[in-house]
C-alpha positions, 0 to 999 in steps of 0.5 A: 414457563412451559411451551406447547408440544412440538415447539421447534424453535427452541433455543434457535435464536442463540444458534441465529446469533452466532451465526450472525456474529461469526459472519460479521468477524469475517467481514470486518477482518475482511475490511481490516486487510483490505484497508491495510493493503489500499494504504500501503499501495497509496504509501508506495506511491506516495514514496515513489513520488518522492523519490523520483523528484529528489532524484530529478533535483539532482539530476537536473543540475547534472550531479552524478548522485541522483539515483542515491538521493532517491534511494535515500528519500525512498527509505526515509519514506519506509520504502525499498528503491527497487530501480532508478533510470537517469534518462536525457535532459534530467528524467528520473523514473523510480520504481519502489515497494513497501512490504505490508504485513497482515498479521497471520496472512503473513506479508506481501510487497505493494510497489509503485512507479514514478517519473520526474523532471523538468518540462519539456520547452514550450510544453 
């Protein structure tokens, strides 16, 4: 098969494809890391929840080991219990983080912060 004199298109469509084909690997990886870092948020939280209301149970009944059941819940959960504050009437405010790893961006912590505790009256 012979072209006329002067085609210039010559083999552009390869060049076109994989132009095409880098740009979605781009975005896909893109996707991939930034649904890792939405369910690892989502995770901090769901373990931030958690732990404040083990540590609220405790805390209500007024024993000493609130701070320690939310710990412990907060690492059942893949969780790191950064803090926890006992305020009056049984109060318990956590904050957590989970470290998310992103394959070769390497890794960064996702926190998050709860409270628990009983209702105040007639609220």
């Amino acid at each position: 098969m012979t072209r006329p004199p002067g085609d210039a298109e010559r083999g552009s469509a390869t060049v076109w494809v994989l132009a095409l084909s880098g740009v979605l690997a781009v975005l896909g990886a893109a996707t991939v890391l930034v649904g890792a870092a939405v369910v690892a948020r989502h995770r901090a939280g769901t373990a931030a929840d958690m732990a404040a209301l083990a540590g609220a149970g405790r805390a209500v009944v007024g024993a000493p080991e609130a701070c320690a059941a939310a710990a412990a819940v907060a690492r059942a959960d893949g969780a790191v219990l950064d803090s926890c504050q006992l305020a009056a009437a049984g109060v318990v405010a956590v904050r957590v983080r989970v470290d998310v790893r992103l394959g070769p961006f390497g890794s960064f912590p996702a926190g998050a912060r709860a409270r628990a505790g009983p209702a105040p009256p007639g609220g």
